[in-house]
N, C-alpha and C positions, 0 to 999 in steps of 0.2 A: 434571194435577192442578189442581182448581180450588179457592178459596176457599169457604170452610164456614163459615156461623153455626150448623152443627148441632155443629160438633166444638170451635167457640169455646163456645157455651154447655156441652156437655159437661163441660171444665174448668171453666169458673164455676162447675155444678152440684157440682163436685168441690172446690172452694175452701170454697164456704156448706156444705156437709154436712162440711167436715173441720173448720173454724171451728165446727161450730156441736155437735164429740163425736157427729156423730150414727150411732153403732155398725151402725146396720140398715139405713143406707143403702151400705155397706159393699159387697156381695155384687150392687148396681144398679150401681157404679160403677168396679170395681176387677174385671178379667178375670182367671177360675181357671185361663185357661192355665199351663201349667207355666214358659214361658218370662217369664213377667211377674218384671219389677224396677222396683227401685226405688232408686237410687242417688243419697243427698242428699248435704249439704255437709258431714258431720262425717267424721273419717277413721274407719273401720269402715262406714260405710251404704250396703251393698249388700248390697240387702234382697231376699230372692226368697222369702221362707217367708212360708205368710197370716197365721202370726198373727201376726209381725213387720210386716209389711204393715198388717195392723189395727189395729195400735199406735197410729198416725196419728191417726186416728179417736177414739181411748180419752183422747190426751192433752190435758186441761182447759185455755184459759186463755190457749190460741195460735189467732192466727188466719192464714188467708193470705187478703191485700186484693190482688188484680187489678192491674196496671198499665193495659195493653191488650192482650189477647191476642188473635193470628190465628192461625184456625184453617185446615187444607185437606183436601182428599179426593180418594181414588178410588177407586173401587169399595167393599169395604169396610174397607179401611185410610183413619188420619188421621193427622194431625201436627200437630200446636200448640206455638206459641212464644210466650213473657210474661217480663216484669220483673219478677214478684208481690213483696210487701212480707211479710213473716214478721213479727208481733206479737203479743208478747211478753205473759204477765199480769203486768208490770210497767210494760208503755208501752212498752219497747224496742223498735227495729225494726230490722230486718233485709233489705236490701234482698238478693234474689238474681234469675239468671237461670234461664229453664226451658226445657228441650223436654221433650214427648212424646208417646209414640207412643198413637193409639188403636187402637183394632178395634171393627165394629160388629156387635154378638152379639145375638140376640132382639131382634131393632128397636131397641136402646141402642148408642151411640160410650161402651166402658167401655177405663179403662186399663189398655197394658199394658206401657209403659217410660214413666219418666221420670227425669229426670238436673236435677240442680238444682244451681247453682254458685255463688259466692261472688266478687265482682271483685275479687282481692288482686294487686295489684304483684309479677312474680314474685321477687323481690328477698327479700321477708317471707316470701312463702312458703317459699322456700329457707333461711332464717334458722331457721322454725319446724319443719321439718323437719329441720333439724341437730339443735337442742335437743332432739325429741322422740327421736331417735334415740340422741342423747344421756344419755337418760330411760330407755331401754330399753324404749321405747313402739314397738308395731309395728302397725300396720294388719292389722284381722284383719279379716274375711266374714262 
């Protein structure tokens, strides 16, 4: 496997088009395999349907800013890792981690996992998942 500025820009290009609502760049960047997910930081997201996938896309007002992401390759599989910042239309932000996986389809590195997490002290998290359980809150799909 070697080092990719095709599968680094990939993501970038995927960051400025989800930052930027842009609905149509959607079906360039995001792979219709069936296998494609998308599992972010809230409890329920994991995401495999496109139009829940879409969503992304659709929501006004958030942006995702790059940290430094490196990309790799082989053949036509890629994988990319980043810190990216989540920002907020309020100013808030969000700092999380990322992998994910590309594939390269019609001369395009489009995704087709990614996993994005949240750095909490397992301490809290196990606190917050007492309460919600507590709540009658269950993680659904």
């Amino acid at each position: 496997m070697r080092q990719s500025q095709e599968v680094r820009d990939a993501i970038l290009r995927y960051y400025d088009r989800i930052s930027a609502s842009d609905v149509a760049s959607f079906d360039e960047l995001v792979s219709q395999e069936p296998a494609t997910l998308v599992i972010g930081t809230a409890p329920g997201e994991w995401v495999t349907e496109r139009d829940r996938l879409r969503f992304g896309f659709e929501a006004e007002g958030v942006r995702l800013e790059a940290k430094d992401p490196v990309g790799y390759e082989e053949g036509s599989s890629g994988w990319v890792v980043d810190q990216p910042a989540f920002v907020f239309a309020d100013g808030s932000v969000m700092q999380s981690r990322l992998t994910a996986v590309m594939h390269q389809e019609d001369g395009r590195w489009k995704l087709v996992h990614m996993h994005l997490s949240v750095g909490v002290p397992d301490e809290q998290v196990i606190d917050l998942q007492r309460r919600w359980t507590a709540e009658g809150f269950s993680e659904e799909r």
